[in-house]
C-alpha positions in Angstrom: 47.1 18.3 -5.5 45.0 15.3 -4.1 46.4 13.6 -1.1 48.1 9.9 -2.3 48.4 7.1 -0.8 51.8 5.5 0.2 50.9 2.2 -1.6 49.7 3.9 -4.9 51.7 5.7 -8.1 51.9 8.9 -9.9 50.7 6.9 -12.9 47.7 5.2 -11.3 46.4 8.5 -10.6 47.5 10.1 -13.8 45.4 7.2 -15.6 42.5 7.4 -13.4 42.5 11.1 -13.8 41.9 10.5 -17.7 39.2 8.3 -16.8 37.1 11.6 -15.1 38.5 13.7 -17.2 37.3 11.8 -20.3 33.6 11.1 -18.3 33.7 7.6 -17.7 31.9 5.9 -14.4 33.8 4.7 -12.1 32.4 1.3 -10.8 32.9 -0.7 -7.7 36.0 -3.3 -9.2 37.6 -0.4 -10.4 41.0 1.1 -8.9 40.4 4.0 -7.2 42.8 6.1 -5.2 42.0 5.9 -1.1 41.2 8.8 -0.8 39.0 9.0 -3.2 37.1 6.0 -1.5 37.2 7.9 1.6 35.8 10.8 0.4 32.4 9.1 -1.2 32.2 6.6 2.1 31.5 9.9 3.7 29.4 11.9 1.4 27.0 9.0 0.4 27.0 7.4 4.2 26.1 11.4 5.2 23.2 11.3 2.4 22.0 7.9 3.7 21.8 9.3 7.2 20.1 12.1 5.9 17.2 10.2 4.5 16.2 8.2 7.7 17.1 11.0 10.1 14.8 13.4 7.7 11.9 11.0 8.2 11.4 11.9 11.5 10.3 16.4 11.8 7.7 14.8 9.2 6.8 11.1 10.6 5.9 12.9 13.7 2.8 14.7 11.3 1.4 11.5 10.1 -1.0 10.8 13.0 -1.9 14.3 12.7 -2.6 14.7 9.1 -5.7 16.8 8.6 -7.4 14.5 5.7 -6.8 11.2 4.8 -5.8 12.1 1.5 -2.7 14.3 2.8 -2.1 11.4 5.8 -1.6 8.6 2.3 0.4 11.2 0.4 2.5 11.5 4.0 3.0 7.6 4.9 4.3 7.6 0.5 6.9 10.2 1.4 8.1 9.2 4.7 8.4 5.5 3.1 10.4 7.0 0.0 12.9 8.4 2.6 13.8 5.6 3.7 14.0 3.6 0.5 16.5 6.6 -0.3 18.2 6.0 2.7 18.7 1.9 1.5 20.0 2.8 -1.7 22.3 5.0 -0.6 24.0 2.7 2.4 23.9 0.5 -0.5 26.2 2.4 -2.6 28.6 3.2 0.2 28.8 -0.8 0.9 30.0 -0.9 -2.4 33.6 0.8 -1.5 34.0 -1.5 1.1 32.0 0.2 4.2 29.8 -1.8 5.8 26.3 -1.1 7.4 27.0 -1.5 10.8 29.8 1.3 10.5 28.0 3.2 9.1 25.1 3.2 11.6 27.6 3.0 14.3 29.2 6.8 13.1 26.0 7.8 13.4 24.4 6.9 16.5 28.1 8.1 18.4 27.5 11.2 16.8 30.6 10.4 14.5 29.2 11.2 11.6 27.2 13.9 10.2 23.3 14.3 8.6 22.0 17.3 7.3 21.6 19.7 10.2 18.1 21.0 8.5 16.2 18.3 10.1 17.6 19.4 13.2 14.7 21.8 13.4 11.7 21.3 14.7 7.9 20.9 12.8 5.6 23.2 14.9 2.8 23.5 12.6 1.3 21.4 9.7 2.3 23.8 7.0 5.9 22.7 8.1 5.3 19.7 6.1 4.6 21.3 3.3 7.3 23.8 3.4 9.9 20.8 4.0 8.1 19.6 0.4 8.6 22.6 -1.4 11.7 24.2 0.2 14.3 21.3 1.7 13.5 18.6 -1.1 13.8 21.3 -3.5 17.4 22.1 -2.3 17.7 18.0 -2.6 16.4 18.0 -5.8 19.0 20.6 -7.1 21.9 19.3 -5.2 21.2 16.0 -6.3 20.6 16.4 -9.9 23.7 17.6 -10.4 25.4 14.1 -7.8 23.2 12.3 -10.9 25.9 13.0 -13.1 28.9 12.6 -10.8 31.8 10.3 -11.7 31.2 7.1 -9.2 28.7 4.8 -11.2 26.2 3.3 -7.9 26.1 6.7 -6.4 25.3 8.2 -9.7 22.5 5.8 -10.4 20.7 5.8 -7.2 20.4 9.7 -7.7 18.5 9.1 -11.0 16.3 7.1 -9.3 16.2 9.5 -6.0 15.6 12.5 -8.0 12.1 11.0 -9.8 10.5 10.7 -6.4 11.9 13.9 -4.9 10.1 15.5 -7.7 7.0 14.0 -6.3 7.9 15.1 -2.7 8.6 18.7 -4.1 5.2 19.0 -6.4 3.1 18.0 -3.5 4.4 20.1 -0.8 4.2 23.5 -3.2 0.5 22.2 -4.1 0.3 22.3 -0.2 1.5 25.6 0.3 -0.6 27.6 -2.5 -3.5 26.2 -1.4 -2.9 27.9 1.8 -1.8 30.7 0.9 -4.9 31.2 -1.2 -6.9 29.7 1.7 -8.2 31.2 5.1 -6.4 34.1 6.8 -4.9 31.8 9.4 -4.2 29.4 6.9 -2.2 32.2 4.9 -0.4 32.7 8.2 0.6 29.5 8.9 1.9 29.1 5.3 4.1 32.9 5.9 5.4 31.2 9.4 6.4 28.1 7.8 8.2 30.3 5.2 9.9 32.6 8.1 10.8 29.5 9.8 12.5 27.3 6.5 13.6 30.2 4.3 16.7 30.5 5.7 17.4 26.8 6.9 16.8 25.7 3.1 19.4 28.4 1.8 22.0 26.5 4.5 21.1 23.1 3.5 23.5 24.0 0.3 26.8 24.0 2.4 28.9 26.5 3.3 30.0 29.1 1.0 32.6 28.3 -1.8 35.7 29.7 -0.1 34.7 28.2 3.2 34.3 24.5 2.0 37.2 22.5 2.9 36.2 19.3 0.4 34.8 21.1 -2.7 37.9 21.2 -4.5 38.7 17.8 -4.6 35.5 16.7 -5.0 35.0 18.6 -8.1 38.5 18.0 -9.4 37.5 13.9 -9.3 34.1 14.3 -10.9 31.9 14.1 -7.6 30.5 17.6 -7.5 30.4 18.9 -10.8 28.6 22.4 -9.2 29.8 24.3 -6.2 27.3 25.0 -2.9 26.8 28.6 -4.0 26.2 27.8 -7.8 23.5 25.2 -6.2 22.4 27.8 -4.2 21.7 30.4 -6.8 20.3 27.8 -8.8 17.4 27.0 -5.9 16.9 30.8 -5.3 16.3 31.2 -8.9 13.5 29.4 -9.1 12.3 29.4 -5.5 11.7 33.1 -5.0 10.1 34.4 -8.1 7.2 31.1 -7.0 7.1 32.0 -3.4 6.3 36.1 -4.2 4.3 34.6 -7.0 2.1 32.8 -4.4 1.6 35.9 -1.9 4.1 35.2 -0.1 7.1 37.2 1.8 10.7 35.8 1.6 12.1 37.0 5.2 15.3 38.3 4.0 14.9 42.5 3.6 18.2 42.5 1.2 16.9 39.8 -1.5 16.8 41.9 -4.7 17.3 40.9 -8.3 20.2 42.4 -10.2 20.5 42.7 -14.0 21.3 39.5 -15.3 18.1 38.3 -13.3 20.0 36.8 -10.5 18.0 36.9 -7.3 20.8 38.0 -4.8 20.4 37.1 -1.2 21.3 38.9 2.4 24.0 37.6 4.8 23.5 34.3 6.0 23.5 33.3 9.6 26.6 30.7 9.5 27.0 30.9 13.2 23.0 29.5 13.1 24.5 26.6 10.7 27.4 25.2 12.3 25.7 25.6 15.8 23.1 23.6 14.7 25.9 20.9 12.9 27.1 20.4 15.9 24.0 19.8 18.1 24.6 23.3 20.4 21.1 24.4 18.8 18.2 22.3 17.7 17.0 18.8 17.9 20.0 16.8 17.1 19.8 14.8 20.6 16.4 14.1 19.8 16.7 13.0 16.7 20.0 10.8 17.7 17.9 9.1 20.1 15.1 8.2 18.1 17.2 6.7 15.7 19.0 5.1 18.5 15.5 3.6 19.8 14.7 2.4 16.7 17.9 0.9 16.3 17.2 -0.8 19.3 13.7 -2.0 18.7 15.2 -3.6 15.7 17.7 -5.4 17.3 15.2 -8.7 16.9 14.8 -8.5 13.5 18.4 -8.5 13.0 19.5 -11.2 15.3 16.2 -13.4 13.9 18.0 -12.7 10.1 20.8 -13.8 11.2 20.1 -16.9 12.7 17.5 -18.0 9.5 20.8 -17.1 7.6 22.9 -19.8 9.4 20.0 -22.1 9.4 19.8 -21.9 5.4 23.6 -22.6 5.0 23.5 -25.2 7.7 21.5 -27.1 5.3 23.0 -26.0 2.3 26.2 -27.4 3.5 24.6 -30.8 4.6 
């Protein structure tokens, strides 16, 4: 049973049950119950953080970029970020949040970003492992938010999900060129692996039983998968194309059983939510860059504004 509101009826949420249940959208004017509201303010405001947080284990590669052509195909991806990252505080506006909460949760720490781009980049295969691995997680995990029941969030995935393709071609093009490339080059691709293998596999969410929201989320039409059903989806694919290209997954239990699932080893949780909460990893880093950018930006904001007032200064005379 799904938490109600003291202002809202048994029959309200009977008749917006119906609604998911019979696959419609719901859009913006729509009633909704609170808590549903609640619950996509802070799964799409999370996503939106996500995208301009993850620009940054990458950004830091631009200047760095061993050709032009992979520098261009960098400054593309790093940009789609954080056009993601608009459409998504975009959607959240549209239940009622407003920008400057939302950046506000984040910069107090209040709110929560994928802890994967809490780790850092060492090498420049990193970028392409980030390509094939992390927005290949994104790509399953937000195919499936491309059919979920709340009509802005739905449609921005659609869109989302085209270029993450992109993102996800070009950094397993990256990969198997080094793997087939140079000794060194072939080890810097197996470190990258050793390194992301494991972080990508926890970028899902926690297992099933040990996810707190799942339930509801799926019983309103928001996930329409669970984390592990994501996650066996990713693995699926992922491994046979990783062995495929010379390379070795890091996890001595990964086997494949007889319906052709490829079954993984224990992983680390006590890694995952140490990292979620900033005890391991980059997250004060990353916090402050955001927070100096932020910052930087303050100008452009406060010059916005002021044209704004200007413009219906005259309007109104």
């Amino acid at each position: 049973m799904t938490q109600m509101h003291p202002t809202e009826t048994a029959e309200q949420h009977a008749a917006f049950n119906a609604r998911i249940a019979r696959g419609e959208k719901i859009e913006p004017g729509d009633w909704m119950p609170a808590e549903y509201r609640r619950q996509l303010i802070r799964m799409i405001s999370q996503h939106a953080h996500s995208e301009v947080v993850g620009m940054l284990p990458e950004g830091e590669w631009i200047t760095r970029a061993p050709t032009l052509k992979r520098k261009t195909i960098l400054i593309a991806k790093v940009q789609d970020e954080a056009g993601h990252g608009q459409y998504l505080y975009h959607a959240a506006e549209t239940l009622g949040a407003t920008r400057g909460e939302m950046l506000d949760a984040l910069l107090s720490g209040k709110a929560k970003y994928s802890s994967i781009f809490n780790y850092p980049t060492h090498t420049w295969a990193d970028v392409g492992m980030i390509g094939w691995l992390v927005d290949g997680a994104a790509i399953k995990n937000q195919t499936m938010l491309a059919g979920c029941s709340y009509g802005p969030y739905s449609r921005a995935m659609v869109r989302i999900c085209s270029e993450e393709t992109f993102h996800h071609k070009q950094g397993k093009e990256m990969i198997v060129q080094y793997a087939q490339g140079t000794p060194e080059q072939r080890q810097m691709a197996q470190d990258a692996l050793n390194r992301w293998w494991w972080p990508a596999l926890m970028m899902l969410g926690p297992h099933d039983a040990d996810s707190p929201n799942t339930g509801a989320l799926a019983g309103w039409g928001i996930k329409l998968k669970t984390n592990d059903e994501v996650r066996q989806e990713f693995i699926n694919e992922h491994a046979p194309e990783l062995l495929e290209a010379g390379l070795t997954i890091p996890d001595p239990d990964l086997h494949q059983d007889e319906s052709g699932n490829w079954i993984h080893g224990p992983i680390n949780w006590d890694e995952f939510w140490a990292v979620v909460k900033g005890q391991q990893g980059l997250n004060k880093e990353r916090l402050g860059a955001r927070q100096q950018a932020h910052d930087d930006g303050a100008w452009v904001r406060e010059a916005m504004q002021a044209y704004a007032a200007r413009q219906m200064g005259q309007a109104a005379d």
